[in-house]
N, C-alpha and C positions, 0 to 999 in steps of 0.2 A: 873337177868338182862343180864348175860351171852348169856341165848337163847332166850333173847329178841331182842337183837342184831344181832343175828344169824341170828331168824327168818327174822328181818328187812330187811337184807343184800339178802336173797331167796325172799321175795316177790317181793322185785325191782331191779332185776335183769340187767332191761333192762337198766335204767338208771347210776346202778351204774357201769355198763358197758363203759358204754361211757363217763362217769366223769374218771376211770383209766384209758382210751383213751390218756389221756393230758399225766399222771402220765408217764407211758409205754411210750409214743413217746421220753419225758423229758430226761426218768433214759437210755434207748436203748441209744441214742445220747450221752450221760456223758459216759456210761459204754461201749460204744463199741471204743470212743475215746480211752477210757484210756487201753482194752483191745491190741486192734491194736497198740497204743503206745510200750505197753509193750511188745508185738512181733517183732514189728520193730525192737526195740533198739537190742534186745537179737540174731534178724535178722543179724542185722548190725555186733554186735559181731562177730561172725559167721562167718561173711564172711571177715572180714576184719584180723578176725584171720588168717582163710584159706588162704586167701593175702599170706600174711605175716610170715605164718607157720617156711619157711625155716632159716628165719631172727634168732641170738642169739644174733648179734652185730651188732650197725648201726653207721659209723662214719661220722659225716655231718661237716659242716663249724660253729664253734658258730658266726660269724654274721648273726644277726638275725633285719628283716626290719617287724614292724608288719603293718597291711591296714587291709581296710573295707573287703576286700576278703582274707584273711586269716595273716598265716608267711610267709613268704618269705626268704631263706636264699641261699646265692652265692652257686656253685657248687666246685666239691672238683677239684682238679686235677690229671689226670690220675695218676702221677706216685707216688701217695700216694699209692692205693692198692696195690705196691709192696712192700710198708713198711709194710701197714698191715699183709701181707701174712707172713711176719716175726715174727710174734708174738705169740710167745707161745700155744698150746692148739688151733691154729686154722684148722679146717680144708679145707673150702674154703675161698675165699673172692673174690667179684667182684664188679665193680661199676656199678651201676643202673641211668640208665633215666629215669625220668618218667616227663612229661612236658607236660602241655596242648595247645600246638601249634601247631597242624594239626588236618583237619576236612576231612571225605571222600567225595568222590562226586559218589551218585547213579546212577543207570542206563539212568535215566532221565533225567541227566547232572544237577543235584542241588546238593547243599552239605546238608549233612543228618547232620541237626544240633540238638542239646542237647536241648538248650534254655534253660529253667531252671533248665532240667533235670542236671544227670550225664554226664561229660565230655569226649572227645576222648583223650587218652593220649599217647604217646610217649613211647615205651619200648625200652631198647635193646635186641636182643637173647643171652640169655647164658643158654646154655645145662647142664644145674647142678639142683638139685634139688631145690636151694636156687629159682630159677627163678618163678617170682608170675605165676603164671597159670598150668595147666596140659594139652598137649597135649591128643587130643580125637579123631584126624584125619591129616591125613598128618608129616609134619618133619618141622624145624625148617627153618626161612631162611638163608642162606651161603650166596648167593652174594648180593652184593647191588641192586640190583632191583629185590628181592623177600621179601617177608613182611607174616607173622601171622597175626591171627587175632581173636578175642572172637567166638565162634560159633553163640552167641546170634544174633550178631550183621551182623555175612552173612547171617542165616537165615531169618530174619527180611528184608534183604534187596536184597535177591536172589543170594548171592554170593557164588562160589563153586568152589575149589579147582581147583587149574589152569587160574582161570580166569586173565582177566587184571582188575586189581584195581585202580583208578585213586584218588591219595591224595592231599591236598592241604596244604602248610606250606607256611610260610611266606614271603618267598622270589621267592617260583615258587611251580609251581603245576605238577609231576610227577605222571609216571603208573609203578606200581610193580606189578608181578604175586603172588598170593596168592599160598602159598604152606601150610599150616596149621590152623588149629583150633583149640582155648583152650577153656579150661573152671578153673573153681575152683571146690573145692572138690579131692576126691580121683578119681572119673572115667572122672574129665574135665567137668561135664554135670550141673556145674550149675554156676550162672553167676549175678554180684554184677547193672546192670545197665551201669557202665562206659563200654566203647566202648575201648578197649588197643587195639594200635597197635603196631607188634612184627618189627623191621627190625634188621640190621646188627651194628654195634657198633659205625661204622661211622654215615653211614646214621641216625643212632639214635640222634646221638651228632650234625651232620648239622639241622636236625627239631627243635631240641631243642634249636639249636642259642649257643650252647658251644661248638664248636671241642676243642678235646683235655682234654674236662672235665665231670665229671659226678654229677649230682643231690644231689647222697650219694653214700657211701659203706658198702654195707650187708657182713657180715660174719658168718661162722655156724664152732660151735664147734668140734670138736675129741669128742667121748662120753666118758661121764664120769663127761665133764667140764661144768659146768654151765654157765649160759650168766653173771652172777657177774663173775664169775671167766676171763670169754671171754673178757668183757668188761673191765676191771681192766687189761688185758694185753695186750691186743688190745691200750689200753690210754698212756699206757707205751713206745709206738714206734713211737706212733703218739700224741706228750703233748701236739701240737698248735692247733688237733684238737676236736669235740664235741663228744663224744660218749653215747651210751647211752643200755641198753638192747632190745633184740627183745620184749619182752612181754610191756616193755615201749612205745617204739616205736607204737608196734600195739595199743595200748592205746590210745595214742595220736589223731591217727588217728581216730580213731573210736570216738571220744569225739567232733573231729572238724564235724564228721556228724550228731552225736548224738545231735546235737546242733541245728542242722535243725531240725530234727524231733522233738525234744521240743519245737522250737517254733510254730509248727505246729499243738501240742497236745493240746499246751496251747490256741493257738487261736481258735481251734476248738472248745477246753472245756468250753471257755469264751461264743461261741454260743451256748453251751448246755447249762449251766447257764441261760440264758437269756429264752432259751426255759423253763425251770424249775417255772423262774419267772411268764412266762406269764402264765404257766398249773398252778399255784397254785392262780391266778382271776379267773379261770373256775372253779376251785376245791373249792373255796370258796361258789362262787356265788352257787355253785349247792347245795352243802351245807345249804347253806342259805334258799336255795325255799326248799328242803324236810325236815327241819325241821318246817319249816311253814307249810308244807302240814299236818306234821302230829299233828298239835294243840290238835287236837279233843283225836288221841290216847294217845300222853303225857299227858294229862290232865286226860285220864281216868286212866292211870296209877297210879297217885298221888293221884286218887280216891278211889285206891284200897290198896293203902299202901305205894307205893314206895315212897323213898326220893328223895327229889331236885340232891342231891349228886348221887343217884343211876343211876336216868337218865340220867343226866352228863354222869356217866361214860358209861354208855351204849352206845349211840352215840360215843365219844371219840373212843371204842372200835372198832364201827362199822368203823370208820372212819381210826384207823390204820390199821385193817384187810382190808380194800379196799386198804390203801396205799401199805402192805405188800404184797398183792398180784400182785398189779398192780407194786411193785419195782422187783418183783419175774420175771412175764413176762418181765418188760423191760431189766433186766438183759438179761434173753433168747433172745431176741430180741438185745440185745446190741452187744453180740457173736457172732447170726445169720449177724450183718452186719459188725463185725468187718471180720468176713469169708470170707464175700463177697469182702468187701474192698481186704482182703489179697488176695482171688485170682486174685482180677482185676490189682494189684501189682505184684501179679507173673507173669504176661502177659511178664513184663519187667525186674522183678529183682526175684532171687528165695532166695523168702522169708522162709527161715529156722527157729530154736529156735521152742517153743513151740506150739500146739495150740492152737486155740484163745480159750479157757476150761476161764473164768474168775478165776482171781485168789482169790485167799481170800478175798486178802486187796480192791479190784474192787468189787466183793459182798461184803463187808460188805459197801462199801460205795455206792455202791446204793441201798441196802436196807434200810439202814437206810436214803437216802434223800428221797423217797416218804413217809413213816408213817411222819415223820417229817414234811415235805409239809403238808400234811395232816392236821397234829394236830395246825399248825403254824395257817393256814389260817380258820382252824373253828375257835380256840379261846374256850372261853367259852359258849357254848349256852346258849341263855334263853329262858326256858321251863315257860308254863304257870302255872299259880295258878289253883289251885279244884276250883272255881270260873267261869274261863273260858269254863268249860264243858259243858253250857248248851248256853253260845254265841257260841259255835261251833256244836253245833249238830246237824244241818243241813247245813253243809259247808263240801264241798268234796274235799278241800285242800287250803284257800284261805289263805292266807299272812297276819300277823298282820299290821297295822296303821305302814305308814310310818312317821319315827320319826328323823327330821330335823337335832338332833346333838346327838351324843351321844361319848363313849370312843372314839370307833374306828376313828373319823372323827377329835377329837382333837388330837390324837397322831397324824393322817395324817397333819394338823394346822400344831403341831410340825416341823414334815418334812418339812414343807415349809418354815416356819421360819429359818432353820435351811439351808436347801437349798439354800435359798438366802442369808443368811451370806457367808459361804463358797464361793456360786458366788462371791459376793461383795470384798471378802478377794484374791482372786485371779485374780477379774479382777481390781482390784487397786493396785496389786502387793507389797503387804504389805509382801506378801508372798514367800518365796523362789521357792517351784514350782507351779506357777500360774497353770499350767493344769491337775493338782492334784487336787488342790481345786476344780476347776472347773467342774471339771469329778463329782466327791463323791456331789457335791453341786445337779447338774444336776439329777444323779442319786436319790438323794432324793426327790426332787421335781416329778420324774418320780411315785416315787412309792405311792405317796400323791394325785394324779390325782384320783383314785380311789374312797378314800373314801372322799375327799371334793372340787376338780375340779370336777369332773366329777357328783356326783350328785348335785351339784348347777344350770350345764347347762344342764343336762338331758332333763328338763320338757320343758322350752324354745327351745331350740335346735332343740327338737322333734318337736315342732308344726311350726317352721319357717321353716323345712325343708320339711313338709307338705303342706305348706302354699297355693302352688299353686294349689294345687289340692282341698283341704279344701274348698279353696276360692269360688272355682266354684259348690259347694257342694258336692264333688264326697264322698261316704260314707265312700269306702274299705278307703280313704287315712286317712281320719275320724279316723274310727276306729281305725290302725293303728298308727295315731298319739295319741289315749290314751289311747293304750296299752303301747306304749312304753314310756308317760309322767308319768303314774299311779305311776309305781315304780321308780321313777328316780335312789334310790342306784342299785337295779335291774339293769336296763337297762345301767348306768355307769359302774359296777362291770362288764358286758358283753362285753360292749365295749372297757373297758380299754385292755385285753390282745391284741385287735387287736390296740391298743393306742401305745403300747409297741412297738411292731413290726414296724407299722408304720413312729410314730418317728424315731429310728433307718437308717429305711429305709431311711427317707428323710433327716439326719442328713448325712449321706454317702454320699446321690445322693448332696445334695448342697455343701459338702464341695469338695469330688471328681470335681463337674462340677466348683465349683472357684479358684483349682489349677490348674485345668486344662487350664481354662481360665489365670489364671496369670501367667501358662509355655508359655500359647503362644505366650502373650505381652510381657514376657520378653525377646523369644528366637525373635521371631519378631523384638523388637530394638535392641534388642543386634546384630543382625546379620550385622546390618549396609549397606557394599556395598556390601557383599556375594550375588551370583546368584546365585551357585551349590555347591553342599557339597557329596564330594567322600568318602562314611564312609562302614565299615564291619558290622558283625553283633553287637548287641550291648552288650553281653555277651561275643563276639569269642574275642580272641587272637591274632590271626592270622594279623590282620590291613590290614591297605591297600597296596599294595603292591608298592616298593621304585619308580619302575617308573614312575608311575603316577604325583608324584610330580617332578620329575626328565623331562619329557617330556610334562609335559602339557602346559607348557606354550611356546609350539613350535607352538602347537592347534593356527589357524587363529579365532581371534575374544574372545582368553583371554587377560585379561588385566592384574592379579595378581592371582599367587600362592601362596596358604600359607596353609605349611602339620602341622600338630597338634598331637604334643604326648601327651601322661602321664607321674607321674610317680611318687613313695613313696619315702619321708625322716623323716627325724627325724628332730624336731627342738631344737638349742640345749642353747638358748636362756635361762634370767632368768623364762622367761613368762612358756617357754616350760618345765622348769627343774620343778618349781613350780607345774604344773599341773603335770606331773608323780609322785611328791611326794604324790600329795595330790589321788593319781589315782592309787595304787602301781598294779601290775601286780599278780593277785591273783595266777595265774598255775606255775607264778616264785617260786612266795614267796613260793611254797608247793614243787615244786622241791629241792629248795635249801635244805628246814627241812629237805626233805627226803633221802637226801644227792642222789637223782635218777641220777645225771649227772659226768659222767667222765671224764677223759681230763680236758681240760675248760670249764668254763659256759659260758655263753651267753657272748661274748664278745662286749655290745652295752651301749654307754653313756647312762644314763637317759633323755629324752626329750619326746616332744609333737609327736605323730604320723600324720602326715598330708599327704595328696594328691594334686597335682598340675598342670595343665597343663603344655604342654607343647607349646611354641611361637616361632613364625620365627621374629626376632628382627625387620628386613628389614620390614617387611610391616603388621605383625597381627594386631598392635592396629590403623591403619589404616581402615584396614578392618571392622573389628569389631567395634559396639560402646560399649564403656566401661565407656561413661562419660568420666569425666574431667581424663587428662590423666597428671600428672605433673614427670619430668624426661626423657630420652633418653634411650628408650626400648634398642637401639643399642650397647650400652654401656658394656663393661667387655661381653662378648658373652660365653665364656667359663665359668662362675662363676653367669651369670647374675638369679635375683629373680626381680618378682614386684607382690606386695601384693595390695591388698583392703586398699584403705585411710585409713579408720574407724579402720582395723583390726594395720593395722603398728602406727597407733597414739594410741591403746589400750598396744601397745608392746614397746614401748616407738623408733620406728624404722623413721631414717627420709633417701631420697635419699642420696645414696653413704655411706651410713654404713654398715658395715660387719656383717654378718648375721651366727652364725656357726652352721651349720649343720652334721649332719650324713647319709650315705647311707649304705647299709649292703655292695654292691660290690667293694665299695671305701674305707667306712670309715670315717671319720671328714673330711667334706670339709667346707672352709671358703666361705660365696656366699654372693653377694657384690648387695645390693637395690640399681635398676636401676630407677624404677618405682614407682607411685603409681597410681591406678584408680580408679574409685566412685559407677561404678558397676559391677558386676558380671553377668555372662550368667545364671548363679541360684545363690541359696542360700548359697551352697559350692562351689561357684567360687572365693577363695581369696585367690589363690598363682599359681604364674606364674613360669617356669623356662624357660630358652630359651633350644632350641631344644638341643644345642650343650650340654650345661648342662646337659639334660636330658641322652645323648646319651654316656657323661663319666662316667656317673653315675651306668649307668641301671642296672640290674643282669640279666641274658643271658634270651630272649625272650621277655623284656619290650622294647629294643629300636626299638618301633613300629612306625608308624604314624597310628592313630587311626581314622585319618579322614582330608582329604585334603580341603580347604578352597577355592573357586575360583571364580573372579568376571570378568565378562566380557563385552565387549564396550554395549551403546547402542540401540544399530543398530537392527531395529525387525529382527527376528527370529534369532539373534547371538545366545539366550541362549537353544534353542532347534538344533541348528546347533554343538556347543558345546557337548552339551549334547550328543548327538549321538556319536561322535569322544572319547567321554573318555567312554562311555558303548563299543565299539569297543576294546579300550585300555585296558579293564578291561575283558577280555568277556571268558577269561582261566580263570577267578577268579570268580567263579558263587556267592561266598557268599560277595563278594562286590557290592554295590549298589550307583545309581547315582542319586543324587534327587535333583530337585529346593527344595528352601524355603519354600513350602507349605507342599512339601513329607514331607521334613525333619521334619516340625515341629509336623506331623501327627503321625510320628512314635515313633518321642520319646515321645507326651503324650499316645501313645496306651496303654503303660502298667497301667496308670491308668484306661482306661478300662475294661481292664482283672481284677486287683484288684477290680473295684465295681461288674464286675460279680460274684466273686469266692464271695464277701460279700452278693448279694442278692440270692444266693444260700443256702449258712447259714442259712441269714434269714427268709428266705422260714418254716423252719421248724417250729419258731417261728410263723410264720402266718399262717400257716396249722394247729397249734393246737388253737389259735385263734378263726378260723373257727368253727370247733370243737365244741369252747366253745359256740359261738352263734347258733347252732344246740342243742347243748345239751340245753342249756338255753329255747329256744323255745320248745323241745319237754316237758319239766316239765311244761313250763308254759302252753301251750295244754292241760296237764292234769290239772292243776288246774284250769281254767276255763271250764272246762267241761260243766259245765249248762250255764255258759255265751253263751257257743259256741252253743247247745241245743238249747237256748232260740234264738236265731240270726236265726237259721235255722227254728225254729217253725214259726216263725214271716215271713220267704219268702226268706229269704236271702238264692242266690247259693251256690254250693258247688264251684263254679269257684270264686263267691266272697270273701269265705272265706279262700281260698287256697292264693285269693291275697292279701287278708290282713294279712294273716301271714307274706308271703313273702314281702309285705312292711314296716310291724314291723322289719323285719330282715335286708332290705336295710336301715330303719331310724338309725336301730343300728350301721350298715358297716360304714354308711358314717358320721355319728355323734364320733365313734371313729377315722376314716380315718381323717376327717378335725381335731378333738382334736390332734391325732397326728402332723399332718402338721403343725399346730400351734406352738406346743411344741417344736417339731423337726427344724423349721424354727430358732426360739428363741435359741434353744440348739447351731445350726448351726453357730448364729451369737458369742452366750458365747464364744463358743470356737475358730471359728476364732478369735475375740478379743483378748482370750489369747495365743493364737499361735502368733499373730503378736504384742504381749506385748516388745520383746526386737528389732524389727525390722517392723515398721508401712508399709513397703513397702512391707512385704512377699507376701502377700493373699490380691485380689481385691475378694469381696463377690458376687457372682453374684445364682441366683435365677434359677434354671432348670425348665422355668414354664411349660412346652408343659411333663416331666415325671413326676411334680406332679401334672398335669389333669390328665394322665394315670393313676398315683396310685387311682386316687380318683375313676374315675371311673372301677377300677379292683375290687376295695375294693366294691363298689355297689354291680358289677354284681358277685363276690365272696359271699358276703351275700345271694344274693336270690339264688344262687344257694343251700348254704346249708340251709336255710328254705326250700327245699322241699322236704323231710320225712317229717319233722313235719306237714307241711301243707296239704300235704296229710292226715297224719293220721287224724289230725282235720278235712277235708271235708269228712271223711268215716265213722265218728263215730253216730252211730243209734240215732236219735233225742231225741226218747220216752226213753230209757236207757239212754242218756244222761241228762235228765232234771229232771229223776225220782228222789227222796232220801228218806233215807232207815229211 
C-alpha cells in the first residue's frame, strides 16, 4: 500500500502540485515570520550590545515615571560624576545624554523625520572609549557649533564632512559644521537605525532641556574588576542614587525594543495562521474530489484483497508525504523571504546575529504544521465497498451522491451553536471580557460556514446569481449555474477559503471606516470655537515652538490663544493604589528577587500610571467643547487637575478635593480638582492639568506645547489671512504645521489608514491562496467531467463557450463566497463594535464603507475569472473523440 501511494502521488503530479501551493505559501509565511523574528532579536542584541560595550556601571536617578511610550526617569546632576570618579576600582566615569529632542533638516529644507521608525537623539562628545559609537571619518566636535554624526544617516542624506548642518530643537533651530562620522562595531561601519547626533557637553545639555544635568552616568572598570564589583562601589559613594551593571543596563534596553519586534512577530504570525486556515479549505476540498475521482481504483483494490484499513492508510500517507514536502519547500521558501525581508532592513539598520539558516525549533514547526493540515482536513475517508465496482466502471472520476448531512456538517451545527453562546455571553456582559468571548465565539461560527452555511446556500445562491442571465436563456450562464449547484459542499468548501479572507477584510474595512468616522465627530465637537491648530509632528518632541503662543495673539483678527501640553503622573489615590496592587510591575518584581539594583531601588509610590493634557486655565474650556463643564478651571493654577465627570464620580473625587499625586521630577505633589467635564476629545481624554502644573512638574524636555489652539473673529478671509501670518511665524521650524479644522482632523485619522493598509496587505496573502484554491478546484473538476465536457462539444457547443462557462462557474464561486463573506463580516463588525462599546455606548458610531465593499465584491469577481483561466483553457483544448471515449 506503500507504493500504492507512491505511485498515486507520480501519476497526479500536476494537481498534487498545486494543492501544496496553499501548504508552501501558508508554512513560507509562519516560517519566515518566525525566522526573521529570531534574527532581529539576536540583531538587536548585537547592536545594542555594541551600544553599550564600554558601559560596566550605569548610575541614573531611581525616580522612575512609567507612560504609554516607555520609563522615564529625571536626569542626574553634573556634579554627581565627580563623586562617582571616587569610587573605587573605577577607571572612567562620564555623564551621558541621550534625549529625543532635535530632528535634522535636509538639503530640501524639510526635517528628515523617523516617524515610526528609530529616533534622532541627543549625544554628548566624550573622547573615551566608553562613548557609544566609533569614529570612521573625521574627529570629534570641540566647539559648540560643530556636531558628529552616524555615517548612515549623512549618507542617506548627502551630508559630508565640513558641511553646514541645520538642526532643529526645541526652542530654535541652529547650523553646526559636521566634523565626523561614527558608526558601531569595531571599524564604525555599521549602524543600529536611530539617527545620534554628537555635539559638545553644553550644547548637548541646552537640546536636551537640562543644562547643568545629564540623562545618566556610565562608568568602566580598572581590569580585573567586574561590573558587580563596579557597581557595589560605584553605590557606596553615591547611596541616593540607582545603580545598576553595564550587561543590565544593555539588557534593559534591548528588551524595551525587543518588545516591538514581538509584537510585530506575533501579528504577522496571527496572518500566517489565518493563511494556514484558509490553505487547509483548499487542501480539503481537493482532497475530497481525488478521492471521488478515484472510486473505480479504490474499489478495485478491495477487489483484489486490500483492507478498508489498508486504503485508509494509503491515502493518509499519500497525504502526509504531500504535506511533508510541501512543509519542506515552504520552509525554504520561508528563509528565501525571511533573506529578503533582512536585506530590505539592512538598507537601514545592519542587521547582524545569525543567518536566516532556519533554526531547528522553526523546522520542526513547520513541518510538522503542513502534514498535520493535511491529515486534519482529510479526516477519515470513505472508500467504497467491492459492490461499487461495477457502478463505476464507466466513470472517469465522478463524485459519489451528494449527501445532505452527515459527521462533518454536525460538528460544524456544533460550532454554531457554540458560537453563538459565546456571542450571546459576551455581548450581555455576563462576562468579564466581553471581546474575548466574542472573538473565540465569531471565530467559530467562521469555521462552520464551511460545512453547514455554506452548503445550505450553495445551490440557491448559484442560481439567483445566474438569474439574469438564465432568465433570458443564455446557456454558458446555464450551465455554469449547475455546475456550481450540483455539488453545493463542493462549491461551499471552494468558496469558503475566499469566505475567510473576505470577512476579515470587511470586518477591518467597517470597523477601521466607523472609528474613523466617530474621530471625526468627536474631534469636530469637541473643537468647539477653534479655527487653527499650530501642532508638530505627531510622534516629534520637539512641540511647537514658545513663541507662537507668546505672539500670536498680537496676529490682527485672532481672538483667543490657547497652547496645549502633556504630561505623565502617577495617581496616588485609593482608586490608583488598588489598581497597582491588583497590576504589580512584573520587571520590578524580578529585579527585586534578583537583588539586580544597587544604591536605591525605584524610589516611586505605588499608584495608577495616567497621561494628561495640558490647559490654559484662562480660556481652554471655553474654547473647546467638553460638555457640561462644572467648577472654575481658573482656580489653584499651580496645582490645578479636572477629570471626566464619570471618571471622578467612579474615584469617589468631588470639585476642590485634594487629589495626591506623583511626578518622577518632583515627587508627591498634592493637585487640588478644579473641574469636572462630560466629554473628552477621545476616549483617553479624562485628566486635565493646567499648563503651570504641567510645567513644575515636567522631567527636562516634556515642558512642551504640543500644539497651540487659536480662534479667530468672523470676518471672511480672517482665517486664511491668520493662517498665513503664523506659517510665517513658524517658517524656521519646517516640522511644525498650520492647519484649519478640516487638516487637522485629516491627519490625525490618517494613521488609521496606513493601519488598514498594512492589514489588507497581510490579507492579501490569505486571498491569494484563496485564489488558488478556486483554480485548483476547477482544474480537478475539468477533469472529472471529461466526457461531460466531450459530450458539450460533440453536440456544437464552442470552445469560446466553454472556456466561458468555466469561467462563470468560477465567478458564481468568487462572488457567492465574497457576498457570504460580506455578510459574515458585516454581522462580525457589528458583534464586535457592540462589545467594544459594552462599558461606553458613545465610543463607536457603526457606519457601513459601502462604495469599498462594491469594490471588494466586484475584485473578488474579476479575481475569480481571472484564475479560471488555465482550467478553462485546458477544458476548451481537450480532443472530443478521446474525451468521450471509455476504456
Amino acid at each position: 500500500m506503500l507504493r500504492v501511494a507512491f505511485k498515486d502521488l507520480m501519476a497526479r503530479k500536476r494537481r498534487l502540485v498545486t494543492t501544496g501551493i496553499a501548504i508552501i505559501l501558508g508554512i513560507a509565511f509562519l516560517s519566515g515570520t518566525q525566522v526573521l523574528g529570531g534574527v532581529l532579536n539576536d540583531s538587536i542584541d548585537s547592536l545594542v550590545t555594541d551600544v553599550y560595550k564600554g558601559y560596566d556601571a550605569v548610575v541614573r536617578s531611581p525616580e522612575v515615571q512609567e507612560s504609554a511610550f516607555g520609563e522615564f526617569r529625571p536626569p542626574v546632576d553634573a556634579d554627581v560624576v565627580d563623586q562617582v570618579r571616587t569610587a573605587e576600582g573605577i577607571r572612567a566615569a562620564y555623564g551621558i545624554i541621550e534625549a529625543p529632542t532635535v530632528q535634522l533638516i535636509g538639503s530640501d529644507g524639510k526635517v528628515i523625520s523617523s516617524g515610526f521608525g528609530p529616533p534622532t537623539l541627543v549625544f554628548n562628545w566624550i573622547d573615551d572609549p566608553i562613548r557609544p559609537g566609533r569614529l570612521n571619518a573625521g574627529r570629534g566636535p570641540e566647539a559648540d557649533d560643530e556636531m558628529a554624526m552616524d555615517f548612515a544617516t549623512a549618507e542617506d542624506n548627502g551630508f559630508s564632512i565640513g558641511d553646514r548642518v541645520e538642526v532643529v530643537g526645541q526652542k530654535q533651530t541652529a547650523e553646526f559644521t559636521l566634523v565626523g562620522l561614527l558608526g558601531l562595531g569595531d571599524e564604525g561601519n555599521l549602524t543600529s537605525g536611530v539617527k545620534p547626533l554628537y555635539f559638545t557637553d553644553t550644547v548637548a545639555q541646552e537640546l536636551a532641556g537640562s543644562p547643568g544635568q545629564y540623562s545618566y552616568i556610565a562608568a568602566a572598570a580598572v581590569e580585573g574588576v567586574s561590573e558587580e564589583q563596579l557597581a557595589e562601589s560605584v553605590s557606596a559613594v553615591v547611596p541616593d542614587q540607582q545603580v545598576v551593571t553595564g550587561d543590565q543596563w544593555t539588557e534593559q534596553n534591548s528588551e524595551q525594543i525587543a518588545q516591538f519586534v514581538g509584537i510585530l512577530t506575533t501579528t504577522v504570525t496571527v496572518f500566517g495562521v489565518i493563511a494556514v486556515v484558509v490553505a487547509s479549505f483548499i487542501i480539503y476540498n481537493t482532497f475530497s474530489i481525488i478521492v471521488a475521482q478515484r472510486t473505480r481504483e479504490t474499489a478495485l483494490l478491495r477487489a483484489i484483497g486490500a483492507h478498508r484499513r489498508q486504503v485508509v492508510l494509503a491515502t493518509l500517507i499519500e497525504a502526509a508525504l504531500v504535506g511533508l514536502v510541501a512543509s519542506v519547500v515552504g520552509l525554504i521558501g520561508g528563509t528565501l523571504l525571511a533573506t529578503g525581508i533582512k536585506a530590505l532592513i539592512g538598507t537601514a539598520v545592519s542587521v547582524q546575529g545569525r543567518n536566516c539558516a532556519a533554526h531547528p525549533r522553526h523546522a520542526c514547526h513547520g513541518v510538522r504544521s503542513g502534514p498535520r493540515g493535511h491529515l486534519a482536513v482529510r479526516g477519515h475517508p470513505r472508500h467504497p465497498r467491492i459492490a461499487h465496482t461495477a457502478d463505476r466502471g464507466h466513470d472517469r472520476g465522478g463524485g459519489g451522491p451528494y449527501r445532505p448531512l452527515d459527521i462533518t456538517q454536525g460538528m460544524g451545527a456544533m460550532l454554531v451553536v457554540g458560537g453563538l453562546v459565546l456571542i450571546a455571553l459576551g455581548l450581555t456582559s455576563t462576562v468579564d471580557d466581553e471581546l474575548v468571548f466574542v472573538g473565540a465565539g465569531l471565530f467559530c461560527i467562521l469555521l462552520s460556514v464551511a460545512v453547514v452555511l455554506g452548503p445550505l446556500l450553495a445551490g440557491p445562491a448559484s442560481r439567483a446569481l445566474t438569474w439574469p442571465l438564465t432568465s433570458r436563456g443564455n446557456v454558458t450562464a446555464r450551465l455554469a449555474c449547475e455546475n456550481a449547484s450540483r455539488n453545493p459542499r463542493r462549491t461551499a468548501a471552494t468558496a469558503a477559503a475566499l469566505t475567510v479572507g473576505v470577512t476579515l477584510v470587511v470586518v477591518i474595512a467597517v470597523l477601521a471606516a466607523s472609528i474613523k468616522s466617530s474621530v471625526t465627530e468627536e474631534i469636530e465637537g469637541a473643537l468647539g470655537d477653534v479655527d487653527l491648530i499650530v501642532s508638530a509632528g505627531q510622534f516629534s518632541l520637539l512641540g511647537v515652538p514658545p513663541q507662537v503662543a507668546e505672539t500670536a495673539g498680537s496676529i490682527e483678527g485672532v481672538r483667543e490663544v490657547s497652547p496645549v501640553k502633556f504630561g505623565f503622573f502617577r495617581l496616588l489615590d485609593d482608586e490608583g493604589r488598588r489598581i497597582a496592587a491588583e497590576n504589580p510591575d512584573p520587571d520590578t518584581d524580578a529585579e527585586d528577587a534578583a537583588g539586580q539594583v544597587f544604591g536605591m531601588g525605584d524610589d516611586a509610590p505605588e499608584g495608577e500610571d495616567v497621561v494628561a493634557n495640558g490647559f490654559e486655565p484662562a480660556n481652554y474650556f471655553e474654547l473647546v467643547d467638553l460638555g457640561e463643564v462644572v467648577g472654575n478651571p481658573e482656580d489653584s493654577p499651580g496645582s490645578a487637575i479636572a477629570a471626566q465627570a464619570e471618571v471622578a464620580e467612579e474615584r469617589g473625587w468631588s470639585v476642590g478635593d485634594t487629589i495626591p499625586a506623583y511626578f518622577a521630577a518632583t515627587g508627591e505633589v498634592d493637585l487640588t480638582l478644579v473641574a469636572t467635564f462630560t466629554n473628552g476629545l477621545g476616549p483617553e481624554d479624562k485628566y486635565y492639568l493646567s499648563n503651570e502644573t504641567v510645567a513644575a512638574n515636567a522631567t527636562p524636555g516634556f515642558d512642551i506645547d504640543f500644539a497651540v489652539y487659536i480662534a479667530t473673529d468672523d470676518n471672511p478671509g480672517t482665517r486664511e489671512s491668520v493662517q498665513a501670518e503664523l506659517e510665517k511665524l513658524t517658517e524656521d521650524r519646517p516640522d511644525v504645521v498650520v492647519q484649519d479644522r478640516a487638516e487637522f482632523i485629516e491627519a490625525q485619522t490618517a494613521i488609521i489608514d496606513v493601519f488598514v493598509a498594512v492589514v489588507y496587505g497581510l490579507l492579501a496573502l490569505a486571498v491569494i491562496i484563496a485564489l488558488i484554491g478556486i483554480a485548483n478546484t476547477l482544474s480537478l473538476s475539468v477533469l472529472e467531467r471529461t466526457r461531460e465536457f466531450g459530450l458539450l462539444r460533440a453536440v456544437g457547443m464552442s470552445k469560446r463557450q466553454l472556456r466561458w462557462a468555466v469561467r462563470a462557474e468560477a465567478a458564481v464561486i468568487a462572488v457567492f463566497g465574497t457576498l457570504l463573506g460580506m455578510v459574515i463580516g458585516i454581522a462580525f463588525a457589528i458583534a464586535l463594535a457592540t462589545a467594544l462599546t459594552a462599558d461606553d455606548p458613545g465610543l463607536l458610531t457603526l457606519k457601513l464603507p459601502v462604495t469599498q465593499l462594491v469594490v471588494i465584491t466586484v475584485l473578488a469577481a474579476l479575481a475569480g475569472i481571472v484564475a479560471a483561466i488555465p482550467p478553462a483553457r485546458r477544458a476548451a483544448r481537450m480532443d472530443v473523440l478521446q474525451a468521450i471515449s471509455t476504456e
